[in-house]
VEXDREN-2710 file (C-alpha; in Angstrom, 1 decimal):
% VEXDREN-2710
k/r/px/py/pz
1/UNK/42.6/-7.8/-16.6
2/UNK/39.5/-10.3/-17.4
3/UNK/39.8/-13.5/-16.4
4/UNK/37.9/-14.5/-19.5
5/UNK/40.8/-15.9/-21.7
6/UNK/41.4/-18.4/-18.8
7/UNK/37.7/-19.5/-18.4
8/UNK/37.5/-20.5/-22.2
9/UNK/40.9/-22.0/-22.7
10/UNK/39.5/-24.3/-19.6
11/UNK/36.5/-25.2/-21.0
12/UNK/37.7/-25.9/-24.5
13/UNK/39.6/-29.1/-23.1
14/UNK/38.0/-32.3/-22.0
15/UNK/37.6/-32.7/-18.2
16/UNK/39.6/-35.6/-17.3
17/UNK/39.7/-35.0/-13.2
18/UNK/37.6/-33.4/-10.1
19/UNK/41.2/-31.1/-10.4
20/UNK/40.3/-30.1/-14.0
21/UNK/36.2/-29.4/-12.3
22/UNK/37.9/-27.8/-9.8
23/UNK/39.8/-25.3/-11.7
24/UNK/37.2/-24.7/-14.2
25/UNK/34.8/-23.7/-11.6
26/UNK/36.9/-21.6/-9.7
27/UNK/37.8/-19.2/-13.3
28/UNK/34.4/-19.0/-13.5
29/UNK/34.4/-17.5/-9.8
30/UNK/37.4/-15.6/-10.5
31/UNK/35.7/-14.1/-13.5
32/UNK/32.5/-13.1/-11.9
33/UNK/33.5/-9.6/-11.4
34/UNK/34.5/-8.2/-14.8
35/UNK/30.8/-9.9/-16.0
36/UNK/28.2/-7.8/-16.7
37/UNK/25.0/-8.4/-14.7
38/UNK/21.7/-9.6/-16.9
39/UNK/19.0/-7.3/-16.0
40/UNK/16.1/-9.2/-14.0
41/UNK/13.8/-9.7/-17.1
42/UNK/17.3/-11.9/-18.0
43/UNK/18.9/-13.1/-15.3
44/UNK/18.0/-16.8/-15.4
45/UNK/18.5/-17.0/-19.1
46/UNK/22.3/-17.6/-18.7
47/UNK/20.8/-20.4/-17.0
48/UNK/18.3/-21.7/-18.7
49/UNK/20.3/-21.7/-22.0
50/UNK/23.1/-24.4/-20.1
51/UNK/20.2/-26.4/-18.9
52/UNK/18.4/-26.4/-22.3
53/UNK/21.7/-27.6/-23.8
54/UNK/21.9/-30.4/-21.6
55/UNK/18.4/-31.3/-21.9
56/UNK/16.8/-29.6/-19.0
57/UNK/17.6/-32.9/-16.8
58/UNK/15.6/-31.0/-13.6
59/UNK/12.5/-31.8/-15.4
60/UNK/12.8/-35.1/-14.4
61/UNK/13.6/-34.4/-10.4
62/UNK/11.6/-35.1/-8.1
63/UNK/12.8/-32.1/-5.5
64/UNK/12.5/-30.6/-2.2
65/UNK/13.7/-26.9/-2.8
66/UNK/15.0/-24.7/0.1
67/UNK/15.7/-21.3/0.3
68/UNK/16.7/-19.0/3.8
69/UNK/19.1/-16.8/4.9
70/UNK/20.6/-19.0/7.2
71/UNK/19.6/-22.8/7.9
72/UNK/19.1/-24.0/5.1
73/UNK/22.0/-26.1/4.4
74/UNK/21.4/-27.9/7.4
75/UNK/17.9/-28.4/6.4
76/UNK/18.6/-29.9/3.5
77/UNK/21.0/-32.4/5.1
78/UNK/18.0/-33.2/7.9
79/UNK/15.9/-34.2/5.0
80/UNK/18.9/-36.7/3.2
81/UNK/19.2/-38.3/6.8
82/UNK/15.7/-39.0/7.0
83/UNK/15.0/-39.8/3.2
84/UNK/18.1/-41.9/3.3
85/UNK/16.8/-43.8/6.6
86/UNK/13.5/-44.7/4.7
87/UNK/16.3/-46.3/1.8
88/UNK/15.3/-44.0/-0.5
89/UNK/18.4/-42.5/-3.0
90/UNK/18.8/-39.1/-2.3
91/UNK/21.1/-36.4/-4.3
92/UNK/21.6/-33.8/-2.3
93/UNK/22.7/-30.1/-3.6
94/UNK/24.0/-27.6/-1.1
95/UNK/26.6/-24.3/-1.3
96/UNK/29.0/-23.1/-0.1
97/UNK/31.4/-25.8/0.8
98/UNK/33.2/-26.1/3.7
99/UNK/36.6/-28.0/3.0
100/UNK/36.2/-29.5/-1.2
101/UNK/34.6/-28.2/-3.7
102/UNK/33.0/-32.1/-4.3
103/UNK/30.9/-31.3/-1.0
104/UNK/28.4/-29.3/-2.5
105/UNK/27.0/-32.7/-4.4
106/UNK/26.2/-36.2/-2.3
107/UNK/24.3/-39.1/-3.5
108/UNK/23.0/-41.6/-0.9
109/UNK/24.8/-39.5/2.2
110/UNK/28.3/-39.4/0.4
111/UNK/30.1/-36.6/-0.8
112/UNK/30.5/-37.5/-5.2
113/UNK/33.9/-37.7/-5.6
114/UNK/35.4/-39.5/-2.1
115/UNK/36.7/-42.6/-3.4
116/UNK/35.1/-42.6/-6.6
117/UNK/35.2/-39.2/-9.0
118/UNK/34.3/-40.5/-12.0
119/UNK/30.5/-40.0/-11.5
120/UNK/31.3/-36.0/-10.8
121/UNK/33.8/-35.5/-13.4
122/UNK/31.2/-37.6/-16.2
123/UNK/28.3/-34.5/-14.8
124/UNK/30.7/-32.0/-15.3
125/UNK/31.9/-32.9/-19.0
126/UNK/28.5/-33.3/-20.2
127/UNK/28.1/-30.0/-19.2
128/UNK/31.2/-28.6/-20.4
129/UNK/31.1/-28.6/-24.1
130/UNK/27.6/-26.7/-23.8
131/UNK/29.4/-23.8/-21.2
132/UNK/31.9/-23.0/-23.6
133/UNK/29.3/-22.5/-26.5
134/UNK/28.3/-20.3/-24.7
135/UNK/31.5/-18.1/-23.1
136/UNK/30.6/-15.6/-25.8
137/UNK/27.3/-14.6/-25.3
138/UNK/26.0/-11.0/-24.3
139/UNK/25.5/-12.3/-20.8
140/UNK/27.1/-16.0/-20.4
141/UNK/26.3/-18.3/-17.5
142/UNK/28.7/-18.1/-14.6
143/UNK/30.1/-20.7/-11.5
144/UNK/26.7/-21.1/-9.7
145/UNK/24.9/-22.1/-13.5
146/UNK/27.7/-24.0/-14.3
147/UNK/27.6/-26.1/-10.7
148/UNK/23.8/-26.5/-10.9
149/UNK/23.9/-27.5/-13.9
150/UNK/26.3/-30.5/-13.0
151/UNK/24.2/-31.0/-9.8
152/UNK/21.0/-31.4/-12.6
153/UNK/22.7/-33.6/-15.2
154/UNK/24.8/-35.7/-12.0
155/UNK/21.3/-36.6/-10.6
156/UNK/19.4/-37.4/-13.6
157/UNK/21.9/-39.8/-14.5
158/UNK/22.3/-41.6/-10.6
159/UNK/18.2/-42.1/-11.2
160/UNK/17.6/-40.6/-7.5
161/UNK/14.5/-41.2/-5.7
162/UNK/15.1/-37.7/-4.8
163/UNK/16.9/-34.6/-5.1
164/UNK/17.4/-32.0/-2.2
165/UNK/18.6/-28.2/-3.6
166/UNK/19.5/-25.7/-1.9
167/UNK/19.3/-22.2/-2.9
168/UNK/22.6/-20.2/-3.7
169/UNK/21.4/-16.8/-3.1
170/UNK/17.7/-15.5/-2.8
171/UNK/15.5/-17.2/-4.5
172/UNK/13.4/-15.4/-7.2
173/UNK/16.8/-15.1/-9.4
174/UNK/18.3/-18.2/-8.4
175/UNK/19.5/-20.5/-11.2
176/UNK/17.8/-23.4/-9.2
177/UNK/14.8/-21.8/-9.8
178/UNK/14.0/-23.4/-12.8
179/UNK/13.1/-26.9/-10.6
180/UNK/9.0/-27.4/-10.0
181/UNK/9.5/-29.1/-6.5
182/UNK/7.4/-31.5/-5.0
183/UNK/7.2/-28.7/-1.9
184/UNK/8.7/-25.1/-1.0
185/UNK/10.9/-24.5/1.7
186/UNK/12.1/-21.0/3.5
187/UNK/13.8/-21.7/7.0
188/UNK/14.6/-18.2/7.7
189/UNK/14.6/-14.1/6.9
190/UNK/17.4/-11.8/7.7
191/UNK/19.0/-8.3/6.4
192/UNK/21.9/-10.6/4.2
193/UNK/23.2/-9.4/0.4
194/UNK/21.5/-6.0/0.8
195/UNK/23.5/-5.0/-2.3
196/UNK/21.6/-7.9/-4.1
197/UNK/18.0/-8.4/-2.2
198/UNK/16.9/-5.4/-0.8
199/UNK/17.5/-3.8/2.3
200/UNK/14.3/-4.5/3.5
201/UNK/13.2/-7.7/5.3
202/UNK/10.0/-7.0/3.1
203/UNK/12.2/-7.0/0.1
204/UNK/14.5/-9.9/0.7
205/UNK/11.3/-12.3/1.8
206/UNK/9.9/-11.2/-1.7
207/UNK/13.4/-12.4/-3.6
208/UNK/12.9/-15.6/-1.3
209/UNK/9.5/-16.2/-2.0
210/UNK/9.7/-16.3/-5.7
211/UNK/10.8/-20.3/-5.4
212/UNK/6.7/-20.4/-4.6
213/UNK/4.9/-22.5/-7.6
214/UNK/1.1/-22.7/-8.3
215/UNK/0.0/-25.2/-6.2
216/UNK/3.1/-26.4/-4.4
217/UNK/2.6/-26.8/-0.8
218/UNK/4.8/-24.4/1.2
219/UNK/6.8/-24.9/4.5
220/UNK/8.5/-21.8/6.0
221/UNK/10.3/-21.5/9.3
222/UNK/9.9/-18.5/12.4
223/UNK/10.2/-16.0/9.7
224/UNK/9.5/-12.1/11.5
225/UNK/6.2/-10.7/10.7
226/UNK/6.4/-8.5/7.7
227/UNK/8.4/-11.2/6.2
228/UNK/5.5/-13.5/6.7
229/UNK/3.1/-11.5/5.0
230/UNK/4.9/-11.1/1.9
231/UNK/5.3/-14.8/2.0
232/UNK/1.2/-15.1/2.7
233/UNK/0.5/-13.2/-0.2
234/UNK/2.4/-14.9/-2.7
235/UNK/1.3/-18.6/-1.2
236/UNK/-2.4/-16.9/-2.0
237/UNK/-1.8/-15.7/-5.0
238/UNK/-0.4/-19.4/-6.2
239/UNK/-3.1/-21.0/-4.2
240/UNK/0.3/-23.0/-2.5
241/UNK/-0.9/-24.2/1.1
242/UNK/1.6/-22.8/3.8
243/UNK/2.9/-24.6/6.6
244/UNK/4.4/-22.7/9.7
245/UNK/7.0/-23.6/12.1
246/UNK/5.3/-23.0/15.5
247/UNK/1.9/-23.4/13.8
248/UNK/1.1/-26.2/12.2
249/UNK/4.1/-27.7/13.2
250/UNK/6.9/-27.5/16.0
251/UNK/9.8/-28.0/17.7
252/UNK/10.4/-28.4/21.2
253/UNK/14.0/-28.8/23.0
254/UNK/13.3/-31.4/26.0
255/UNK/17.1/-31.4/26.8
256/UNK/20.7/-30.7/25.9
257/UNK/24.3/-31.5/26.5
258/UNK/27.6/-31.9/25.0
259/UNK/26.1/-35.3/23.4
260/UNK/23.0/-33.5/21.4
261/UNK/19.6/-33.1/22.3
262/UNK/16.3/-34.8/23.1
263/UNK/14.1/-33.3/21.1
264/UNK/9.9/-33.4/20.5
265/UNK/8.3/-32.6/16.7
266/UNK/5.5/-32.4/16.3
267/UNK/3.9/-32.1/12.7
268/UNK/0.1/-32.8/12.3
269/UNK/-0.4/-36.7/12.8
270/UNK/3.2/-36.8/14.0
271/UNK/4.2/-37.0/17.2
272/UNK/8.1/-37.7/17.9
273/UNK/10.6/-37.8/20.7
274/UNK/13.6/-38.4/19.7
275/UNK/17.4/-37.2/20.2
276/UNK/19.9/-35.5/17.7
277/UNK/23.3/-36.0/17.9
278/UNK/23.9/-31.6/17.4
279/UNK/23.7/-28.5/19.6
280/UNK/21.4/-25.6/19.6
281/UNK/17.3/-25.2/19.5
282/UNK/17.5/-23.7/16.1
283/UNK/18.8/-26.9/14.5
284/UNK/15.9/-29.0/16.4
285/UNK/13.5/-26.1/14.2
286/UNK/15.2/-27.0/11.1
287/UNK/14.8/-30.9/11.6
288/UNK/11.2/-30.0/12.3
289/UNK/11.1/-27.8/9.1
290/UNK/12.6/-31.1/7.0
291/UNK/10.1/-33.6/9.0
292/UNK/7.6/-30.8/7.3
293/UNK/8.9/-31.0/3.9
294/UNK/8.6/-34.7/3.6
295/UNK/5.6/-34.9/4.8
296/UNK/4.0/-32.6/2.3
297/UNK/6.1/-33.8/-0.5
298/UNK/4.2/-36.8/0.1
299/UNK/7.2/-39.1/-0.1
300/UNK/6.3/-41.5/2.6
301/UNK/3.6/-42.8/4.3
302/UNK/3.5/-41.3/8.2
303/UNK/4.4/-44.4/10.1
304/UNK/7.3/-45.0/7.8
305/UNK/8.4/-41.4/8.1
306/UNK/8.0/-41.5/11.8
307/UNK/10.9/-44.6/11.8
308/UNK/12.8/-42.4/9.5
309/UNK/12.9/-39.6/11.3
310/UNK/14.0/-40.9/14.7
311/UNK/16.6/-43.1/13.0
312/UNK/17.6/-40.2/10.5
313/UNK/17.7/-38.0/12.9
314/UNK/19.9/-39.5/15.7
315/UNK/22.2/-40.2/13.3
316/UNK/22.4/-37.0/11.4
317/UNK/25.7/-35.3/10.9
318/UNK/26.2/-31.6/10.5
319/UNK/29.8/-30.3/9.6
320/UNK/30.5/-26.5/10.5
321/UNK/27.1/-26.3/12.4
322/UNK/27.8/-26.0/16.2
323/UNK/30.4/-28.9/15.4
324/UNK/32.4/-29.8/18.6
325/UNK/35.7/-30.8/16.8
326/UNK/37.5/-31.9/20.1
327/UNK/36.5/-31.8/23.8
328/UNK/39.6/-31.6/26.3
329/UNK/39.8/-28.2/25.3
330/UNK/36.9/-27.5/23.9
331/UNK/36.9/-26.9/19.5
332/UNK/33.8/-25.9/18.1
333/UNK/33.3/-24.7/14.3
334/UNK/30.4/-23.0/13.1
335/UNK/29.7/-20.9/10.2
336/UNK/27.4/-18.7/11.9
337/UNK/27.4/-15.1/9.6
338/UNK/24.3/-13.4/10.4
339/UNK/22.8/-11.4/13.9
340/UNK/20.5/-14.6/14.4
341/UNK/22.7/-17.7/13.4
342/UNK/25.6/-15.7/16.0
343/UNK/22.9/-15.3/18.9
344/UNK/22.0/-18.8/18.3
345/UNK/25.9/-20.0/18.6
346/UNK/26.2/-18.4/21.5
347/UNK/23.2/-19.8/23.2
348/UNK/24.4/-23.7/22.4
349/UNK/28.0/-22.8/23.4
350/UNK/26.5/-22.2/27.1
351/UNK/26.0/-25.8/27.0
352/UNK/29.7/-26.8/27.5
353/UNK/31.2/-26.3/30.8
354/UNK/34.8/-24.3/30.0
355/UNK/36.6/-21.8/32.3
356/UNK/37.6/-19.5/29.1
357/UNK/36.4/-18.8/25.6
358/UNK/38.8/-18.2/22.9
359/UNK/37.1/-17.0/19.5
360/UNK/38.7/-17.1/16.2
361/UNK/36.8/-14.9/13.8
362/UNK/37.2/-14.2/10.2
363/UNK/34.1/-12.6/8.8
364/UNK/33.2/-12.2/4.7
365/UNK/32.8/-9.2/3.0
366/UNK/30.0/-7.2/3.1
367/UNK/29.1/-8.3/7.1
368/UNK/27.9/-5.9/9.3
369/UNK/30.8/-5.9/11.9
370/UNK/28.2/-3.5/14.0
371/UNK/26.4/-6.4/14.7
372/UNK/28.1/-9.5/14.6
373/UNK/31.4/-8.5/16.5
374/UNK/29.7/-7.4/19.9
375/UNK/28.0/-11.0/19.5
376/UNK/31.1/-13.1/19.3
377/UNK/33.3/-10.7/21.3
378/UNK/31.0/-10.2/24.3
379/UNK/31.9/-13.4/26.6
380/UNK/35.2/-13.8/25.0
381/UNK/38.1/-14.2/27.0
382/UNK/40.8/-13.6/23.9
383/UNK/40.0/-13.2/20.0
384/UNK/42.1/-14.1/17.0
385/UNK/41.2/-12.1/13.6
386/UNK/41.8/-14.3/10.6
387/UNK/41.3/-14.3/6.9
388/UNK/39.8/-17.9/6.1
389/UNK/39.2/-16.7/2.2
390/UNK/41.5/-14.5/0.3
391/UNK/38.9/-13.3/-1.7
392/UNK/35.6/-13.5/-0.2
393/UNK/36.7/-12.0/3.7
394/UNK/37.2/-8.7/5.5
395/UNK/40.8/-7.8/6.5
396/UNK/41.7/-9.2/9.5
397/UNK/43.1/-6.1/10.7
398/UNK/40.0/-4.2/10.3
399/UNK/37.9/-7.1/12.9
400/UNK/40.9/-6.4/14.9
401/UNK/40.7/-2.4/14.9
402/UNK/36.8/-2.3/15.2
403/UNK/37.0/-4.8/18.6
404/UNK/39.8/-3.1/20.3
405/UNK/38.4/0.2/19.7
406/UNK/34.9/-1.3/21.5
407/UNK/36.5/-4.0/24.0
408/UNK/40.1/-2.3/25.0
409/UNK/40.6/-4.9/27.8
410/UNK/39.7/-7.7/25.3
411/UNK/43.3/-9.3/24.4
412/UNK/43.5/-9.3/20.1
413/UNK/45.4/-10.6/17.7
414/UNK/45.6/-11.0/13.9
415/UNK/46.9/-13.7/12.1
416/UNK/46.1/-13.6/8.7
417/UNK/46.4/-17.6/8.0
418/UNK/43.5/-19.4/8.7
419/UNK/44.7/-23.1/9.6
420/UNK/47.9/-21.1/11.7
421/UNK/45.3/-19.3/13.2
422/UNK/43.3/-22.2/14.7
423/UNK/47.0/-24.0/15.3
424/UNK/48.3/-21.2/17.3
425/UNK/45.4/-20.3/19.8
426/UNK/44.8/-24.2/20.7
427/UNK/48.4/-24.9/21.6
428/UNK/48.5/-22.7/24.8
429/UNK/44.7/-24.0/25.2
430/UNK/44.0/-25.5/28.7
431/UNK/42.3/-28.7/29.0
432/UNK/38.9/-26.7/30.6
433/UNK/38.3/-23.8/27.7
434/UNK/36.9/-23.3/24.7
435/UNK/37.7/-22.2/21.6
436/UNK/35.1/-21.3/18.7
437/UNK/35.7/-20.7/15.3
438/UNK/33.1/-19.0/13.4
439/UNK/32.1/-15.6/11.6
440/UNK/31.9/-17.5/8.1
441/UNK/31.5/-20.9/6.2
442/UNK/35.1/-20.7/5.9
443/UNK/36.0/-19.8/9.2
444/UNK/34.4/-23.3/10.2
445/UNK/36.6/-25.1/6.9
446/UNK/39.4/-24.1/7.9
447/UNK/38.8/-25.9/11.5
448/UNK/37.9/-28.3/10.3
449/UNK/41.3/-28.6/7.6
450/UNK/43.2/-28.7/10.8
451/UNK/41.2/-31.2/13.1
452/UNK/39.4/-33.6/10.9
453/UNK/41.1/-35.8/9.0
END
């Protein structure tokens, strides 16, 4: 049965709480299924229809706009801690979330809603009148229009110096795609949403470079080689100038513990050693990919940035990305989802001295098992098969069936809940393990539901 009868009887009432967003947003989601996919000549007019209504409030952003298949979340939050160090106001835009729904949308480094929802919930009902005009339309605008959409309007209004976005899914198609950013950003390039981008790295690069506008400058990350020349060839044909990690800029890891990492960028005139306060050589790339977005944005002038950036950057939080949530035994959450991004984990979890490793996986639909599982499962001395979203991941019998068959002396067990997943494998944890929990974004939030508070 549709969900649709739902959707509209939500948005015909006035949103009063981040509850009311809340369940608005997620009938959306819920309906997404039984709606009927605008061809490509259409897809951002769903849209652009919500935005026009609301008065196209992107047009007056000033925005960094990052796509990738994986880093890109955390790039975004690089560039608020170093935007926000130089005191300037920064909304920040970023999906999935974690824990809240309210985390996809900070101003000034603070979730909207902690402590203070009316700002979110005002966003939301400016937008809501105009969504459920148009419910009835041939192709109407779903979740990720109607969340943009309040991440426009909620920005306009705060008067931020700047806005960060972040991508939802490719690029070319993208409802965000309707910003004209100050500068371009793609962090990475990976085989992710075949169904949707290709199965190509060719093809996907092409549905990420489409954020590319005349003239912007663009800064892309180690992207593999055929995805780099798409990515040439449409910076060429928009005359955009590109900026590439390892290039024209870089990253270089100095040294690394359980406290973070020293770290060296450098990025044309900028030369920096500094430390960061997070685990793993791929997040010291995407902290050089945000030192290159605000450099080209032209936001700040390179001494100031330089201060930024070492104070941004020591400070600079990352939830669910190599996060050690406690230390005597070990807890680490990361949403790491792709062949890459699962290397990558693995590589910063050598850092921390433990006698075992303990994995708790739950993995979304649509993941190649082939090539994640042998990842997480290969150094593991026990792994738990979970379900951290009841819609979005794979049966945690199936992860179970697929490792046992591939590691029979690797001890496996499913439980299905996510939080009594991470509760049961960390109470018979010695004090000298480990225990990771990973495989999605929702993997890491449910860790995090049961250790931070």
């Amino acid at each position: 049965m549709s969900a649709q009868p739902s959707v509209a009887a939500l948005a015909a009432e006035p949103l009063r709480s981040t509850g009311d967003v809340v369940r608005l947003f997620e009938a959306l989601a819920a309906a997404e299924p039984f709606r009927r996919r605008p061809p490509d000549a259409l897809a951002l007019q769903p849209a652009g229809e919500l935005f026009a209504r609301i008065g196209d409030p992107q047009r007056t952003l000033r925005c960094i706009h990052i796509a990738g298949s994986k880093g890109k979340g955390s790039t975004a939050l690089l560039c608020e801690a170093i935007l926000g160090a130089a005191d300037l106001r920064v909304g920040t835009f970023t999906s999935p979330h974690l824990q809240r729904w309210t985390e996809r949308y900070r101003i000034g480094g603070r979730e909207v809603g902690e402590g203070d929802e009316g700002e979110l919930v005002a966003a939301a009902e400016r937008v809501r009148p105009h969504l459920a005009a148009l419910l009835g339309a041939p192709h109407p605008p779903g979740c990720f229009d109607f969340a943009t959409a309040i991440a426009f309007s909620l920005f306009e209004h705060a008067r931020v110096d700047v806005a960060v976005i972040e991508v939802g899914l490719g690029g070319r198609l993208d409802p965000t795609n309707v910003v004209h950013p100050l500068v371009s950003c793609i962090t990475s390039i990976e085989l992710e949403h075949t169904d949707r981008l290709g199965n190509t790295l060719a093809a996907i690069a092409g549905e990420k470079a489409g954020i590319i506008k005349p003239w912007v400058p663009v800064v892309i990350g180690d992207l593999p080689r055929e995805a780099v020349a798409v990515v040439e060839e449409r910076t060429t044909r928009c005359a955009a100038p590109l900026h590439r990690l390892g290039i024209e800029f870089a990253a270089e890891v100095k040294r690394t513990s359980a406290e973070g990492m020293a770290v060296h960028l450098d990025c044309g005139p900028l030369a920096l050693d500094l430390t960061m306060p997070v685990l793993g050589p791929h997040l010291a790339g995407n902290a050089a990919l945000a030192l290159a977005c605000i450099r080209h944005a032209d936001l700040l002038p390179i001494a100031q940035l330089a201060d930024a950036a070492r104070r941004g950057l020591a400070r600079a939080v990352l939830p669910g990305r190599t996060e050690i949530l406690r230390r005597s035994p070990w807890v680490v959450a990361d949403g790491a989802h792709t062949e890459t991004s699962a290397r990558a984990l693995m590589r910063s979890l050598e850092v921390l001295d433990c006698r075992e490793r303990h994995m708790v996986v739950s993995i979304s639909s649509g993941k190649d098992l082939a090539t994640l599982l042998p990842i997480l499962a290969s150094k593991a001395s026990s792994l738990v098969a979970t379900r951290a979203d009841r819609q979005r991941s794979l049966e945690p019998v199936a992860i179970a069936d697929w490792v046992r068959q591939r590691f029979p002396d690797l001890p496996v067990r499913v439980i299905e809940d996510p939080e009594q997943a991470v509760r049961d494998t960390l109470i018979d944890l010695p004090p000298d393990s480990l225990m990771c929990v990973t495989g999605s974004v929702y993997a890491a939030g449910a860790a995090r539901a049961v250790l931070v508070a």
